[in-house]
Steps between C-alpha positions, in 0.01 A plus 500: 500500500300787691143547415660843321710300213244287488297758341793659323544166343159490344545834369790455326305174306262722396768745353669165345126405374457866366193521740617811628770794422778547683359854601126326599708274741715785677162675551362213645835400734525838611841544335708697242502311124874498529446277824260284328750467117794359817306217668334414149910475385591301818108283428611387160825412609462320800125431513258543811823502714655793379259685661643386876650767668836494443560601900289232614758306735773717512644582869375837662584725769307374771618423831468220673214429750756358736649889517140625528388302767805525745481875421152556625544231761789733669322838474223380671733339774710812540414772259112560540498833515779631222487608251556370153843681481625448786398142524690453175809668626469253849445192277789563261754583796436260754327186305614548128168432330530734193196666305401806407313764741235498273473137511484471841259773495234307294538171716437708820213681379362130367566302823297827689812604667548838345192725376537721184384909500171412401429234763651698794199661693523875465560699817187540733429905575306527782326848537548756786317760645534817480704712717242694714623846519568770239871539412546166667705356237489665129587267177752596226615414183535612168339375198679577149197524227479669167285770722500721171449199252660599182449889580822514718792284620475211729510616880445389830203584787591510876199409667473497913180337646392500833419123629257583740263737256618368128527878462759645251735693742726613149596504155754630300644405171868489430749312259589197715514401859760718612615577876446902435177384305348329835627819683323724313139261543570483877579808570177650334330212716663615818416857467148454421406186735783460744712225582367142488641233755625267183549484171441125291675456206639217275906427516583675248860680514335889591365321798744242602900398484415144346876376449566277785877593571492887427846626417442813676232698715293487806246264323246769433388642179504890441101464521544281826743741641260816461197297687659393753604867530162579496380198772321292169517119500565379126375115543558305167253278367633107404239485228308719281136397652585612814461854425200395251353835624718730282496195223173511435492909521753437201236307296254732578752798400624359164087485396374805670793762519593416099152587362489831658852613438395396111096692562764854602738431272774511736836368368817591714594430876419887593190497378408132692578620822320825519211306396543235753400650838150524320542162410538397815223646688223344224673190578519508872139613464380206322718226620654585891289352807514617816802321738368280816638793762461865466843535683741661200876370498712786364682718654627850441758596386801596789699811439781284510411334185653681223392393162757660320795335709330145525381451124832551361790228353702427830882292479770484790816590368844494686684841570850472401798655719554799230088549470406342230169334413434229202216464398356359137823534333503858619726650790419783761744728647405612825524833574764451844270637756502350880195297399690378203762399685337342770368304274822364344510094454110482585227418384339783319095521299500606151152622436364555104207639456278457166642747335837410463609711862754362704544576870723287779397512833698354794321497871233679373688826394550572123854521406650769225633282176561521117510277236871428428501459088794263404462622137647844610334841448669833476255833496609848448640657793497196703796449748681182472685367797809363510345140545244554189811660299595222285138404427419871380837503278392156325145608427626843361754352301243189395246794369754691362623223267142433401390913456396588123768668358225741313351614835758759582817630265816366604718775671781610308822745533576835338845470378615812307832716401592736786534771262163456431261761604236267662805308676362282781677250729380133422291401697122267511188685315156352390383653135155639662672690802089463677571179552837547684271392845481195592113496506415118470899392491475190756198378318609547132863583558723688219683211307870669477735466201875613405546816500578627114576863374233689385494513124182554424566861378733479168753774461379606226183431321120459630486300858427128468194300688689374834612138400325148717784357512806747462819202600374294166519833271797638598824498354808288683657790592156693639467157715832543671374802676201319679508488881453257723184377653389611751357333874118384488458786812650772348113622382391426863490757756713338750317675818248310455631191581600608847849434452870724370621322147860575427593698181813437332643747197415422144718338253698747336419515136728623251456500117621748240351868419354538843516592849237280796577757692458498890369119590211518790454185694291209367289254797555138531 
């Protein structure tokens, strides 16, 4: 017996002895009372040795030191320096010895072979000097901060340090680290201080393509293409200490730049960046130092450098032979000038700009296009070629079918007795004859329906309120007389389409106690 049931033996005399209360000796075992009523049970029915564990020689899971010690023994013959994983894969494949990877693991790291997280040494960061000239190399990264604590959403500060003076070269708040975002920072920083020889930044995806096998491109990033337009170096940094300069501006920025945003009670991204050019002269004030050589870096600004070309979204897209241009599920239709078709099965530069603007240059020149909708549009007075024809007559027909039948009064024929005195010829009228334009008719088109006699005026008695829906109210032998429909076009002036529709005559419609008269021609 253990020293443990040795103990729990005398306890349980004492509860046999009534010495002590089953509750006294849980309290002084350290366990629950319904622990303590079981091993009294199993103590008065098998004495001191029903307190044995009941587990006590029974088989476990261990392995055998035999396994452990020809493991070890052949990684440190020929597997030194793998890893855990892969030493487990090479032991399994070429020597069968099976365990776990976490087994082997735990006899690595106690034979000294492999070294856990903690024991590893952390990396050694050496520090630099500074660069000695001004605009020698400029630091940049952006540091996402509740800038507004709880008085405004959650945004981000661009922040561009010089590494030679620890000056702040610029800041600008935005919603995230965006490509047009960095544009807008460095262009403000290249009009006001010129061009700096490099920019250092972290590898983030603004500043660098980090898949290894890129599916597509020339390996630059739309931020990397516009420096090297521009004759900047973007050098990436392998670890965040090596650009500790804008780091620790970071620290000193999420202290310093929080508590007076909260002292001016400024709480949205306008406000932050008219207020941080004055920010950034107290701070250059109080924390910049003079570089090592008065010799300043940046350079002017060329004439060639267009800012409003470079910082824009650029993609290479393939002409096709009838000039066409896809690009983001959208197509182009160049307009078929000689540059256009020079440029047929090339490569071609779709430009966007911020605000949504779309131009596609090829060799420098900008070529004519528009947006090719696949959805179909049809506008008043627009002239449809042959080509676009069947798209036009499925979009007219699909918003015909899907028109409000209250938004205009369905046309309807005058069908009266020639010996009438107010005799007319049938033919297609609208109720409200100021509406017999076709104002807005290709964007809310007249829905048409059959053509019924007019019967809204009794032959004797007071007229009757015109009937919605005439065919369900009428009499069989009033229903007979009903004409045909007619063609979707026939409220369409067909000039405007840009091309002749043939007419053929109208049905001839006969029916008892009156005369059509002459029949004029009906569109289709």
């Amino acid at each position: 017996m253990s020293r443990r049931e040795i103990e729990r033996a005398h306890v349980m005399r004492a509860i046999q002895e009534h010495r002590l209360t089953q509750k006294q000796a849980a309290t002084q075992l350290a366990l629950s009372v319904r622990q303590v009523e079981r091993l009294y049970a199993r103590y008065k029915r098998d004495g001191p040795a029903g307190l044995i564990s009941q587990r006590r020689g029974q088989r476990n899971h261990t392995l055998p030191k035999e396994l452990r010690e020809e493991a070890l023994r052949l990684v440190r013959a020929r597997y030194v320096d793998f890893g855990p994983t892969l030493a487990h894969e090479k032991l399994l494949e070429l020597h069968g010895l099976r365990m776990s990877v976490e087994t082997l693991r735990q006899w690595m790291i106690e034979d000294g072979i492999w070294k856990t997280r903690a024991q590893r040494r952390k990396r050694i960061q050496q520090p630099r000097h500074r660069r000695d000239c001004y605009g020698e190399l400029v630091q940049i990264d952006g540091s996402d901060h509740h800038w507004f604590e709880d008085r405004g959403p959650r945004c981000v500060l661009l922040v561009y340090v010089d590494d030679a003076t620890g000056k702040l070269m610029a800041l600008r708040m935005c919603e995230s680290e965006s490509a047009f975002s960095y544009f807008h920072a460095t262009r403000s920083y290249l009009e006001r201080h010129g061009k700096p020889v490099a920019f250092y930044s972290d590898k983030a995806g603004v500043f660098r393509v980090n898949a290894k096998t890129p599916k597509a491109g020339d390996g630059f990033t739309q931020f990397g293409r516009a420096m090297t337009d521009l004759n900047i170096d973007v050098i990436c940094a392998n670890t965040p200490a090596a650009k500790g300069r804008v780091e620790r501006a970071h620290q000193t920025l999420q202290d310093r730049l929080v508590k007076e945003l909260r002292l001016r009670g400024i709480c949205t991204i306008d406000e932050a960046n008219a207020y941080l050019p004055e920010f950034m002269d107290d701070y250059n004030r109080r924390f910049a130092r003079a570089a090592r050589n008065d010799h300043d870096a940046h350079r002017p600004l060329l004439e060639r450098d267009r800012l409003d070309d470079i910082f824009t979204w650029q993609e290479e897209r393939r002409v096709t032979a009838q000039l066409t241009v896809h690009d983001k599920r959208t197509m182009y239709l160049l307009d078929p000038t000689p540059e256009a078709k020079a440029a047929a099965r090339k490569r071609v530069i779709v430009v966007e700009y911020e605000d949504g603007g779309v131009s596609i240059r090829f060799q420098g020149v900008a070529l004519a296009a528009r947006p090719f909708h696949k959805d179909g549009c049809v506008t008043q007075g627009s002239i449809v070629e042959n080509k676009l024809l069947s798209g036009a007559l499925t979009e007219i027909r699909k918003r015909s079918n899907s028109a409000s039948r209250s938004s205009f009064d369905p046309p309807r024929a005058s069908v009266r007795s020639a010996s009438s005195p107010t005799a007319s010829p049938v033919g297609c009228r609208l109720r409200d004859p100021e509406r017999t334009a076709p104002c807005d008719a290709y964007r809310r088109p007249l829905k048409p329906s059959a053509l019924l006699p007019d019967r809204d005026v009794p032959p004797d008695g007071p007229p009757r309120p015109p009937c919605r829906n005439p065919v369900k109210h009428r009499s069989p032998s009033a229903r007979t007389h009903s004409l045909p429909d007619i063609s979707i076009l026939e409220s369409y002036p067909t000039r405007e389409f840009g091309f002749d529709m043939g007419c053929k005559p109208q049905a001839t419609v006969s029916g008892p106690g009156f005369n059509p008269g002459p029949k004029p021609p009906i569109c289709l």
